[in-house]
C-alpha positions in Angstrom: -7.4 -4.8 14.5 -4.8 -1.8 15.0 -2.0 -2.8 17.3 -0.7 -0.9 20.4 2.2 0.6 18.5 0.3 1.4 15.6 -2.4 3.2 18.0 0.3 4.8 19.5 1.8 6.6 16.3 -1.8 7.4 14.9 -1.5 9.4 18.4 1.4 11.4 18.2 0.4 11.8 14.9 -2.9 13.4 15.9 -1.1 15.4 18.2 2.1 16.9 16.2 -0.7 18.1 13.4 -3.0 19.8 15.9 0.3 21.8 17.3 1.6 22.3 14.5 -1.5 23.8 13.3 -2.0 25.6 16.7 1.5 27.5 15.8 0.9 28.2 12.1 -2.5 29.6 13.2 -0.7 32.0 15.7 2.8 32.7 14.3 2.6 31.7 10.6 3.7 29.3 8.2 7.0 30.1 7.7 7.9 31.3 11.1 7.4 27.8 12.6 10.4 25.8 13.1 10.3 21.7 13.4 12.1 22.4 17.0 8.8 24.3 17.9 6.2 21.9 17.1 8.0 19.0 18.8 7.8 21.3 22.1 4.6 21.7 21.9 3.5 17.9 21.1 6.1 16.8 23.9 8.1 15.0 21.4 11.6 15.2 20.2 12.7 16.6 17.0 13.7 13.6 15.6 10.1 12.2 16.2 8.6 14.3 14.0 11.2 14.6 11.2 10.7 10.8 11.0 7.2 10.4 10.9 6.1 13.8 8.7 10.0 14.5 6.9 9.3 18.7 6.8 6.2 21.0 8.2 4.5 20.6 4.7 4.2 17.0 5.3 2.6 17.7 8.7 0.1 19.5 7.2 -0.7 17.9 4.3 -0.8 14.2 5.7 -4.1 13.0 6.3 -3.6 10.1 9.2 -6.5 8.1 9.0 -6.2 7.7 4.7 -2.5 7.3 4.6 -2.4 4.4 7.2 -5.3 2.7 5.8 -4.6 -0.6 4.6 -5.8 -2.0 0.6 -8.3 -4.1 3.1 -9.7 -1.3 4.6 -9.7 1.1 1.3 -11.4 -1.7 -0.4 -14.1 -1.7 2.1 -15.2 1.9 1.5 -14.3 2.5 -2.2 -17.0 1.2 -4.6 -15.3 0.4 -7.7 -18.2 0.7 -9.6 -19.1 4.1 -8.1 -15.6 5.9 -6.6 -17.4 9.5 -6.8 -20.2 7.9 -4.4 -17.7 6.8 -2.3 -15.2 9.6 -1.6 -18.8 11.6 -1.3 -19.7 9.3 1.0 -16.2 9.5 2.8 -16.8 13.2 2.7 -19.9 13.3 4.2 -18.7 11.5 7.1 -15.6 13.6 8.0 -18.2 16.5 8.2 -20.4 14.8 10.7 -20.3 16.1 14.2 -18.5 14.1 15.7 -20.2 12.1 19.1 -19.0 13.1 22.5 -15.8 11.4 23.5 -15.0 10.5 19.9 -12.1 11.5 17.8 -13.1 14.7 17.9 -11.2 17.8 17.1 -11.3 20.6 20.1 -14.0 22.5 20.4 -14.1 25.4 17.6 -11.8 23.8 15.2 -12.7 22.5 12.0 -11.3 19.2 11.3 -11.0 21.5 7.6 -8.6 24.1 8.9 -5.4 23.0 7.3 -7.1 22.9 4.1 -6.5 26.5 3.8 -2.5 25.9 4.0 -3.1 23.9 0.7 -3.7 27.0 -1.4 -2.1 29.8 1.4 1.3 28.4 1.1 3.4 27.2 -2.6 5.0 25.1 -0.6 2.3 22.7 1.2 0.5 22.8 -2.7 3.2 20.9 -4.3 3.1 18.3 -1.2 -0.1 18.2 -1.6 0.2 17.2 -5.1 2.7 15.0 -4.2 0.3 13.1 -1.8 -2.4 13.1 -4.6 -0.5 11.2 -7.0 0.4 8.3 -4.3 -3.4 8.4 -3.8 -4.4 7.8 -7.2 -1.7 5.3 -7.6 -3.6 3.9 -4.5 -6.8 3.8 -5.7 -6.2 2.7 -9.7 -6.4 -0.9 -8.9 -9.3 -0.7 -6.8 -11.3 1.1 -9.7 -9.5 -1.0 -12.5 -11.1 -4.2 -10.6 -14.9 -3.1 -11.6 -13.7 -4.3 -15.4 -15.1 -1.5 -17.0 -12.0 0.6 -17.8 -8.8 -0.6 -19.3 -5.5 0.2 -16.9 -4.6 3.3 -18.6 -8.5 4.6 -17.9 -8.4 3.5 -14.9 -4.9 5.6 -14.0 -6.6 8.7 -16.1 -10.3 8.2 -13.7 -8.8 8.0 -10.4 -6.6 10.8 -10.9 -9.3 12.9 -11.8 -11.4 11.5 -9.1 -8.2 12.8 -6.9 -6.7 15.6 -8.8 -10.8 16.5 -9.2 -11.3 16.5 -5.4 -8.8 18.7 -4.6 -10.1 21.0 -7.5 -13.2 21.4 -5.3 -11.6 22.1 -1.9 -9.7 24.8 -3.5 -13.0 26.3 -4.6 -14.5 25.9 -1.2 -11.8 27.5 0.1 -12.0 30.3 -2.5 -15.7 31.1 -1.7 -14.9 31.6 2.0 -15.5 28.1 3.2 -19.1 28.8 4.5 -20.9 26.0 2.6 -19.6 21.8 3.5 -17.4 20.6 1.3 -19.3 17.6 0.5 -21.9 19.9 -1.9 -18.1 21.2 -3.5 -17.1 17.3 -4.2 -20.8 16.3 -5.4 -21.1 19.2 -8.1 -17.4 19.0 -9.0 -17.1 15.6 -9.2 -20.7 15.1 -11.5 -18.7 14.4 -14.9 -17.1 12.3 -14.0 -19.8 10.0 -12.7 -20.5 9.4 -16.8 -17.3 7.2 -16.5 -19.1 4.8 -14.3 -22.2 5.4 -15.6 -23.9 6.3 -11.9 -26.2 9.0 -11.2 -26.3 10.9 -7.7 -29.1 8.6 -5.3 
């Protein structure tokens, strides 16, 4: 169970992105200072230096994943199927979302800092920053099906990551008018031959 404090970051966490993202929509990337998204979150500077470091880590952290502890991430990573299971994961970040849930406002894709992945130089190398902690992450968790040695394992879940990303930045490419889920499924159908799974 999440405590009050912890509930309380994943808040203002929440709420720094969606202004931050609010004033690179309007004003730009690079026009947006640090000072000007703490204004419009209502918190201080020094809040958001301390929980994102710069704006590229405001865009490119992903709140729920990164606070997710090896508990939780073992719960929804098969380690005998890891493609089924960020497909899975996938699937239900698209989902509408139920009235009163988490959300986003009405018209806003919970997608729409994706494009600042592949818009901005900058936010890409965080963003491959934060995929090589992911597949760091993950390797145990798919090393513990027994079917790969360690340095497979390493090489399989950074393609799972590295692969993922591949196929945001071709839904992004073609306009963004399809989910991303079909991206990840027929991106990500090699690399099922590792685990020997097939699509259900």
């Amino acid at each position: 169970m999440t405590g009050l404090r912890e509930r309380w970051r994943l808040k203002a966490m929440r709420a720094i992105q969606e202004r931050a993202l609010d004033l690179f929509d309007e004003k730009g990337f690079g026009a947006v200072t640090i000072e000007e998204i703490a204004a419009a979150a209502e918190v201080s500077p020094s809040s958001v230096y301390r929980i994102f470091g710069t704006k590229e880590g405001i865009v490119v952290a992903d709140v729920e994943f990164d606070s997710m502890s090896l508990d939780a991430l073992e719960g929804i990573l098969d380690p005998a199927d890891p493609v089924g299971s960020l497909l899975r994961a996938v699937r239900a970040y698209e989902a509408p979302k139920e009235e009163g849930g988490d959300a986003p406002r009405a018209g806003r894709s919970p997608w729409r800092r994706v494009r600042y992945f592949f818009a901005e130089p900058s936010v890409r190398m965080a963003v491959c920053g934060t995929l090589d902690r992911a597949g760091q992450r993950i390797t145990p968790l798919v090393a513990a099906a027994g079917r790969l040695s360690e340095t497979q394992a390493r090489v399989a879940a950074n393609a799972l990551t590295f692969g993922y990303f591949a196929a945001l930045e071709q839904w992004y490419l073609d306009g963004g008018d399809r989910p991303i889920a079909d991206y990840v499924e027929e991106g990500l159908r090699p690399l099922r031959g590792i685990w020997g799974t097939e699509p259900a």
